[in-house]
KEMI-427239 format. One record per residue (C-alpha): residue in one letter; x, y, z; residue number from 1. Coordinates in Angstrom, 3 decimals. Each point is the difference from the previous one (the first is absolute). Layout:
N
{A {X Y Z} NUM},
...
//
This chain:
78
{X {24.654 201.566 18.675} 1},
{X {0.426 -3.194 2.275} 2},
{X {-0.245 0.032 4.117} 3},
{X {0.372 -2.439 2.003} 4},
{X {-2.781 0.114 2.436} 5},
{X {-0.155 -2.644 3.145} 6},
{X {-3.209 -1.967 0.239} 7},
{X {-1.396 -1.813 3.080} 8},
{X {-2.085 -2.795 -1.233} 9},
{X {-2.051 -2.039 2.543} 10},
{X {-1.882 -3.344 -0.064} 11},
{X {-3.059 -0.381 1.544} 12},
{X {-3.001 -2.935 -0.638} 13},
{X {-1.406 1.487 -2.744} 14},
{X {2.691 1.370 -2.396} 15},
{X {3.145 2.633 0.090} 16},
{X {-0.031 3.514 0.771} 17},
{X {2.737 2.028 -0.500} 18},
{X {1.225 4.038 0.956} 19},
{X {2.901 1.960 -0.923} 20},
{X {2.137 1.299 2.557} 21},
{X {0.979 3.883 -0.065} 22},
{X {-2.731 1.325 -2.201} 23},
{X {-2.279 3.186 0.857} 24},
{X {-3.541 -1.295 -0.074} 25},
{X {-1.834 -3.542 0.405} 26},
{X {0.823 -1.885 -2.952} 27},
{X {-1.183 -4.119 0.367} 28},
{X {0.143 -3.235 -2.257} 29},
{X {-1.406 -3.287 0.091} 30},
{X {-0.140 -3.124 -2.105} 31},
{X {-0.394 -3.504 0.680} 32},
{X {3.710 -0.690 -0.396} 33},
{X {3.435 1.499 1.622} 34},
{X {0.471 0.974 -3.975} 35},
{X {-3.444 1.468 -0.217} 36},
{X {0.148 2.105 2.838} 37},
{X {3.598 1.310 -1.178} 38},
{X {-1.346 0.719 -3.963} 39},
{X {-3.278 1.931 1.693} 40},
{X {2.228 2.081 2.629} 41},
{X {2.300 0.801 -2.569} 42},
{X {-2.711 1.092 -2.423} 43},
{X {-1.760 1.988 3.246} 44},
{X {3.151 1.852 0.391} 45},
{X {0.303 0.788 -3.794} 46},
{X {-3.250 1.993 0.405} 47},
{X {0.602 1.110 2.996} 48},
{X {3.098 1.925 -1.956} 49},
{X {-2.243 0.925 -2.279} 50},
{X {-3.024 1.207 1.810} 51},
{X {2.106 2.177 2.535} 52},
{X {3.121 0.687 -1.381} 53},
{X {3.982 -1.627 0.440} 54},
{X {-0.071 1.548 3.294} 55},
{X {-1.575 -2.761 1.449} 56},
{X {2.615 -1.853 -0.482} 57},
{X {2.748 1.715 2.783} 58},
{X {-2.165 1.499 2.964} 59},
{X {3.813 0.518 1.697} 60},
{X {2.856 -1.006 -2.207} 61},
{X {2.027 1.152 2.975} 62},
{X {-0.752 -3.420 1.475} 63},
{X {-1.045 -2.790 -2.572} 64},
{X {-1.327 -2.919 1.012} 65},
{X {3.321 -2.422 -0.146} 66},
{X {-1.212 -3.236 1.400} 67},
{X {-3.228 -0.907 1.399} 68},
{X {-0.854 -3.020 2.981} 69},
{X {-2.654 -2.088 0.878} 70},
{X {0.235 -0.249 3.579} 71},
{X {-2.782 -1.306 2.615} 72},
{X {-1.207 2.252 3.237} 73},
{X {-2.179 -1.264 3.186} 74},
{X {-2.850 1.889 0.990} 75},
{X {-2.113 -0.161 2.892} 76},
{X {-3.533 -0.435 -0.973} 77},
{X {-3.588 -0.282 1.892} 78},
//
């Protein structure tokens, strides 16, 4: 079976990390590239499946995640 799962992938200094959005658990990939860090998240969340079952996968299908934003918020610091 195919899903469609929607990855956040950010750029930082020293390579790519990448998340899935919508999962139960922590599930995290990294790679030197934007493709790297996409084929190790996608690789995470194959034995992520496996390790704790497809119900990983839908934590609420009552309210999927349809789009996701990166937006930018000011907080007051020391």
């Amino acid at each position: 079976m195919y899903r469609a799962i929607k990855v956040v992938v950010e750029h930082h200094a020293d390579g790519y990390i990448s998340y899935p959005l919508g999962l139960k658990g922590v599930v995290v990939g990294q790679g030197e590239t934007y493709a790297e860090a996409l084929q190790d998240i996608e690789s995470a969340i194959r034995f992520h499946v496996e390790s704790f079952g497809e119900d990983v996968l839908d934590p609420d299908p009552e309210t999927p995640v349809l789009e996701a934003f990166v937006a930018e918020a000011g907080v007051q610091v020391k």
